[in-house]
Each structure stands twice: as C-alpha cells, then as structure tokens.
C-alpha positions as CSV (number, residue, x, y, z in Angstrom):
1,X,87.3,115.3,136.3
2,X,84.2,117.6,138.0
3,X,85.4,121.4,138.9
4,X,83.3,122.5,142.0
5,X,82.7,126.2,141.7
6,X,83.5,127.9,144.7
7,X,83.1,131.9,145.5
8,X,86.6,132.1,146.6
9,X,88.7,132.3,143.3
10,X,92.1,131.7,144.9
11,X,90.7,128.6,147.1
12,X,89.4,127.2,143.2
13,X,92.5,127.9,141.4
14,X,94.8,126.3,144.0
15,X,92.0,123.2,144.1
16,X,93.1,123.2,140.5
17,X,96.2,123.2,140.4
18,X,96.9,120.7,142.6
19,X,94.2,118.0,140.3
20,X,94.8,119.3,136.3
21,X,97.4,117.8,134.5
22,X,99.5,120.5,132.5
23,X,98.3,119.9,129.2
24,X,94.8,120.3,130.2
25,X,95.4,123.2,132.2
26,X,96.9,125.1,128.8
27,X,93.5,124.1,127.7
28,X,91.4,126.0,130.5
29,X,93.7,128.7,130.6
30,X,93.4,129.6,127.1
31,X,89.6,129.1,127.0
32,X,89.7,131.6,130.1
33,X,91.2,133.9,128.2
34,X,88.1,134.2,125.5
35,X,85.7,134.4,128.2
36,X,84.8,130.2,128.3
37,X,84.5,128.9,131.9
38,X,87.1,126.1,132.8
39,X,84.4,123.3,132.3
40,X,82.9,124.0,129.3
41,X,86.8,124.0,128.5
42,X,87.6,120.1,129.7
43,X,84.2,119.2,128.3
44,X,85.5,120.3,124.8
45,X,88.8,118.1,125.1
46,X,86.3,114.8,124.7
47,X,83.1,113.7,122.8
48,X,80.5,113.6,125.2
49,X,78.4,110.7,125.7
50,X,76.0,109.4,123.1
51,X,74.7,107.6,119.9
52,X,76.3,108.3,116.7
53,X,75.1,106.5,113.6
54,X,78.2,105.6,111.0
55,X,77.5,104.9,107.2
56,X,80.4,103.0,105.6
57,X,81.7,101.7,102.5
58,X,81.0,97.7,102.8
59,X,84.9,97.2,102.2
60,X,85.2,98.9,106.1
61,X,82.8,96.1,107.1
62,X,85.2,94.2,108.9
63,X,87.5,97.1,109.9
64,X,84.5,99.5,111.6
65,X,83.8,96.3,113.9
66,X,86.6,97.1,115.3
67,X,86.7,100.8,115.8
68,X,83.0,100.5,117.0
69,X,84.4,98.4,119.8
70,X,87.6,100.7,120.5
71,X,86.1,103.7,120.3
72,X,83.3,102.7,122.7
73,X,85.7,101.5,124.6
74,X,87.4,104.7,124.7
75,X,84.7,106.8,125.4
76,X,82.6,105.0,127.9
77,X,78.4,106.1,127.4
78,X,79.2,106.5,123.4
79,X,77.6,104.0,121.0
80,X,77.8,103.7,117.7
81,X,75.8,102.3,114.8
82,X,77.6,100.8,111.8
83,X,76.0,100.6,108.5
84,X,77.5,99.5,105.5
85,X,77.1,99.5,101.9
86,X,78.1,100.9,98.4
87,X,79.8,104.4,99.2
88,X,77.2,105.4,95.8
89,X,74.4,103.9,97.7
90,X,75.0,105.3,100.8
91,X,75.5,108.7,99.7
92,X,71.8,108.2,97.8
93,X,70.2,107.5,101.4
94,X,72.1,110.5,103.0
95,X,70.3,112.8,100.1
96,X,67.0,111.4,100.9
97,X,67.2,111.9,104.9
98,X,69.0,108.7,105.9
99,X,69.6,109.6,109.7
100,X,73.6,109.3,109.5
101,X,75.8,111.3,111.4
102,X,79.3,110.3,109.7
103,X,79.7,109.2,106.3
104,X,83.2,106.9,105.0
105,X,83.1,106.6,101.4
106,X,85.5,103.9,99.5
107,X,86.3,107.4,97.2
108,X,86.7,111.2,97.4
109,X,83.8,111.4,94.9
110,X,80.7,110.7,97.0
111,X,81.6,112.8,100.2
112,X,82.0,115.7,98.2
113,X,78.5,115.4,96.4
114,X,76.6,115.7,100.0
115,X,79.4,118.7,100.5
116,X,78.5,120.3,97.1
117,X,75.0,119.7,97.8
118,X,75.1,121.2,100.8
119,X,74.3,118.2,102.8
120,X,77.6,117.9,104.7
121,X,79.5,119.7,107.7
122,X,82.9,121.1,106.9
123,X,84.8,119.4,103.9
124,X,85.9,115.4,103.4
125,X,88.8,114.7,105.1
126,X,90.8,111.8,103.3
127,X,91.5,108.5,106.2
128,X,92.9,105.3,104.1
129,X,94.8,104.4,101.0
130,X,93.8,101.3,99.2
131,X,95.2,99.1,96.4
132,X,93.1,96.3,94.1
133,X,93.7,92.7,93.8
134,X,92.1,89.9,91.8
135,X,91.0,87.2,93.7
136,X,89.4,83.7,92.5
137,X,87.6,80.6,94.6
138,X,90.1,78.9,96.7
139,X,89.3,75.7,94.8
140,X,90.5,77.5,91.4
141,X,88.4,75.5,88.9
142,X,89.2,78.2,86.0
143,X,92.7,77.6,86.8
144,X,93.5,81.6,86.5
145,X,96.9,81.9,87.7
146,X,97.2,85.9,86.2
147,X,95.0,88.8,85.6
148,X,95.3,88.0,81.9
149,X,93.2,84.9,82.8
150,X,90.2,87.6,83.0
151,X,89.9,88.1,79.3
152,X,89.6,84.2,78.4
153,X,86.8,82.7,76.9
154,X,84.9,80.9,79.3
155,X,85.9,82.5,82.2
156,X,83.5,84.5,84.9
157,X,84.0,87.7,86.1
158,X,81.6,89.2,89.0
159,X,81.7,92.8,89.0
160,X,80.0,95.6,91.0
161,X,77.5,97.8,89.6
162,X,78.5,101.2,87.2
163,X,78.0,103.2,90.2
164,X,80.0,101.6,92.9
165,X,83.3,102.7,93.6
166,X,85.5,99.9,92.8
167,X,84.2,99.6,89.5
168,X,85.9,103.0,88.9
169,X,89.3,102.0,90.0
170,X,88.6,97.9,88.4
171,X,87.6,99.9,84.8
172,X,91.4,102.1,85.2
173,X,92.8,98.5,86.3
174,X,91.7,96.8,83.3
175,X,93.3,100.0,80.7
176,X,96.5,99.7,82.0
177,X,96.8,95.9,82.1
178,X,95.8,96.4,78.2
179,X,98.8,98.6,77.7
180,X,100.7,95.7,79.8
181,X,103.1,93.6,77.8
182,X,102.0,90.1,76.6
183,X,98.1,91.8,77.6
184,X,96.2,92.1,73.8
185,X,95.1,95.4,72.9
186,X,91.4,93.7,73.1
187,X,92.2,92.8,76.6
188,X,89.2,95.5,78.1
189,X,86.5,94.8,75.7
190,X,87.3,90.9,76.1
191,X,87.0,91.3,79.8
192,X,83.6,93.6,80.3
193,X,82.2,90.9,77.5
194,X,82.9,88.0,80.6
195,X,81.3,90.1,82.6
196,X,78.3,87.8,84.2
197,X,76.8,89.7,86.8
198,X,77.1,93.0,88.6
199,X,76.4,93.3,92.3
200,X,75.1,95.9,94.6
201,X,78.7,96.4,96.3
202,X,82.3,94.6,96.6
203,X,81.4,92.6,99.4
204,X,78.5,90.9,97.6
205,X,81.2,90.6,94.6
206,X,83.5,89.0,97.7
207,X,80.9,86.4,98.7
208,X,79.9,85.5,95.3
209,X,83.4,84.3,94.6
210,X,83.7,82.6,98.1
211,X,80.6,80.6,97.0
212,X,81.9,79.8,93.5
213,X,79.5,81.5,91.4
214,X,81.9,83.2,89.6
215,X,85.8,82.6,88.6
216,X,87.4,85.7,89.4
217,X,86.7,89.3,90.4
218,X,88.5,92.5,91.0
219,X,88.0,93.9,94.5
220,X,90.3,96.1,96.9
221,X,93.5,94.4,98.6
222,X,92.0,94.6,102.4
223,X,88.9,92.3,100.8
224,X,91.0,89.7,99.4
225,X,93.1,89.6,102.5
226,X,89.9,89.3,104.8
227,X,88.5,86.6,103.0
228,X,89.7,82.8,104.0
229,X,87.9,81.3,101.0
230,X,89.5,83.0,97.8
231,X,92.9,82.8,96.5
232,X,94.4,86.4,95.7
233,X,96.1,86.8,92.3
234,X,98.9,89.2,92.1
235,X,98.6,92.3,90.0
236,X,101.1,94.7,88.0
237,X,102.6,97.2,90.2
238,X,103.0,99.7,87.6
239,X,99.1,98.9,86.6
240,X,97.4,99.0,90.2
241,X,95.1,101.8,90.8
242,X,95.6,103.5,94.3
243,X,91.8,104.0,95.8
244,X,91.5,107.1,98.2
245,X,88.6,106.8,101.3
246,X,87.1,109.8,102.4
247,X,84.7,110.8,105.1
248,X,82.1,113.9,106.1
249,X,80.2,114.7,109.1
250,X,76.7,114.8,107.5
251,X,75.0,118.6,107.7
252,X,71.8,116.6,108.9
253,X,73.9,114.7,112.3
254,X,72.1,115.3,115.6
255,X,75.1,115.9,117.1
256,X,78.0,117.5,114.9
257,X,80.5,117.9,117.5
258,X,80.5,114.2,118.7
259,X,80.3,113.3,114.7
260,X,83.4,115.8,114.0
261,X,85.1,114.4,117.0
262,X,84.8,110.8,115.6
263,X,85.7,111.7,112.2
264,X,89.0,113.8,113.9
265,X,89.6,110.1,116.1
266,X,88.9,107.9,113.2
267,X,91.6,109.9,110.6
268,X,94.0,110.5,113.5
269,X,96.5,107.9,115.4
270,X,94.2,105.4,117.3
271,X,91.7,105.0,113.8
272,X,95.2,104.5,111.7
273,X,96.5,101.7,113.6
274,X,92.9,100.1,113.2
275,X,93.1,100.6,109.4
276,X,96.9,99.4,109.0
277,X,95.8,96.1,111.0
278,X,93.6,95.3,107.6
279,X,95.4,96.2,105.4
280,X,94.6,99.6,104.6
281,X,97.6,102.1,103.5
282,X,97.5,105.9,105.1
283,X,95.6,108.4,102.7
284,X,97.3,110.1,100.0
C-alpha cells in the first residue's frame, strides 16, 4: 500500500484510517512515536525487493527448491540463489569472500565459526532437527538387512569426508551401536576399516549408493526418504544421533535486512511447514 503525503494532517490520517488494517496501523503508530514516518514503518513490515544469494547444506538440496519457489512467490521482485554443498565447505568459501548472504549449515558448529570469526550478522539461529538412517541400493546385493551388516567383511561403506557434518553424527552413530546388544565391542574399528571411499558431502554419499558403488552408507533420515533408489534400514532408537541445522546472515551480505528477514521467514511458520514436508523435525 503507497501513503500519499498530504499537508493537511487530519485529511492523511482519516485517508488512513479508512485503508490500514489494524495490525499494521499498531505498526505506524508505534514507529510514529520514535520519530519514523508511516512509510518507512510499512516498508519495514516486508523484505523489499531483490536478490539474495543462499548457501546450504547439500541435505536442504531438495527442500530449498521449494522455499526458493514459495518465498519468491511470497514476495513478488525477490530472487533467490540456491547453492549447496558440505556445511564445512561452504563455511570455507564464506571465509574466503564467497558472495553469500544467508548461510544453513547441517550443524551448530560451522555458523558459529563465521560468528566467532567475525564474519556473520547477529548469532545462528537453530531451524530443523534431523535423525540418521542407513540406507543400501534398492537392489540389495550385500543382503544388509541391519546396521550390524556394516561391520562384515566384505561389505562397502561410502562415507563423507572428516570434515563434513554427518560424519560427526555417523562416527557418534557407530559408538553407540557398539555398546548395542548383540553389536561386538569391535563393531567401530570393523566399520571405519570397510570404509571404501569418502565423498565431498552426503548427497554425493546418496548418489553413490543409488548407483551401486557401494553397499551401504549412513546419511540423515530426510536423504534416505528423498531418494527412490535406496532401501532405508532402520536404526536403534536409543542409538540415533539427533543433528541440529543452523543458519547466519553473513556479516559480508549486500543487503542484511532482506537476509535477516529470510532467515526470520525460513525458521518461522511458512519455512517449518516446508521442512516437516521432508522430513525434517523442528530444532532442538
């Protein structure tokens, strides 16, 4: 809605009046109050128009497709730019100039590096709960039917690299099924040794599976349950390791409002029900 000023205050206040819904009349009333004029007020109540580059863990792949096309939708001149990846990779481009605006890491850990570092506005803000699944090639050749399976001779496990989030959560995994009855007390070393390759980031450890170059991997719930080529293997309850997403404006965005204001719509209701629709759990 446009305001036309007018040099008669009473003629602009009833034109008012008669057009502002209540809630955004609070709005202009209390910006009055601290000197703000009633358009710089209503401007405030939306991001304005523009591009906004997002950097996000590659296990958001599928979900930020999604949001890009809701939230564009919702905000009619915005675009946004989707890039995904390792959170640990992504966080590296951020520190050497990367031109991001928001950053959603698979972990709590790499947001707060750029904020420790000085590289980020305001402090992570947690968005989505995740759990971890095994998952093997729909055929099944190794014929793994628990996550026991992983620590067999023979067998092939694709893993991500040291560095990448979900090798964090698959190295707790793997200690508590080795505290798991019927799991041997060998069960970790015995799995890392059928290790066979580790890739850049889970949804490379994803496709490698789809394509059947390994027999099994450990990857985040919402992955296995995107995929239509892999068959997902139950784990423990007691032994699953809750993952935590977190996301930062970055200190170097072009526009921190319109970043913030994503960040505020992607954590809150609308960005939620987009996350719950792939499996993702709210943040803990």
């Amino acid at each position: 809605m446009v305001l036309h000023r007018s040099g008669r205050p009473g003629e602009h206040a009833l034109k008012f009046r008669r057009t502002t819904p209540i809630a955004a009349l609070v709005l202009v009333l209390a910006a009055c109050s601290s000197g703000a004029s009633p358009a710089s007020a209503l401007a405030s109540a939306a991001p304005a128009a523009g591009a906004l580059t997002i950097y996000g863990a590659s296990s958001l792949k599928a979900a930020l497709a999604r949001v890009k096309a809701a939230y564009e939708a919702a905000y009619p001149g915005t675009t946004l730019t989707i890039s995904t990846d390792s959170s640990s990779a992504l966080e590296a481009q951020i520190e050497q100039g990367a031109p991001a605006d928001v950053f959603l890491a698979a972990d709590t850990t790499n947001p707060q590096k750029l904020v420790t570092r000085n590289l980020a506005s305001g402090a992570p803000v947690k968005f989505a709960g995740n759990l971890l699944s095994v998952i093997v090639p729909t055929a099944n050749t190794a014929r793994i039917s628990t996550p026991a399976d992983l620590a067999r001779s023979g067998v092939k496990v694709i893993a991500a690299g040291d560095a990448v989030p979900i090798t964090k959560y698959a190295t707790q995994l793997v200690a508590n099924l080795a505290r798991e009855t019927g799991y041997p007390s060998s069960f970790a070393a015995t799995y890392a040794a059928n290790v066979v390759s580790r890739e850049d980031n889970v949804a490379a450890v994803v496709s490698k599976i789809e394509l059947g170059e390994g027999d099994a991997a450990i990857v985040y719930v919402t992955d296995a349950r995107t995929s239509t080529k892999v068959t997902t293997i139950a784990v423990p309850a007691d032994a699953n390791v809750p993952a935590t997403y977190s996301g930062v404006v970055v200190g170097a965005s072009k526009d921190g409002a319109a970043a913030r204001a994503f960040l505020t719509w992607f954590s809150g209701p609308a960005g939620q029900a987009i996350l719950a629709s792939f499996g993702f759990l709210p943040p803990s």
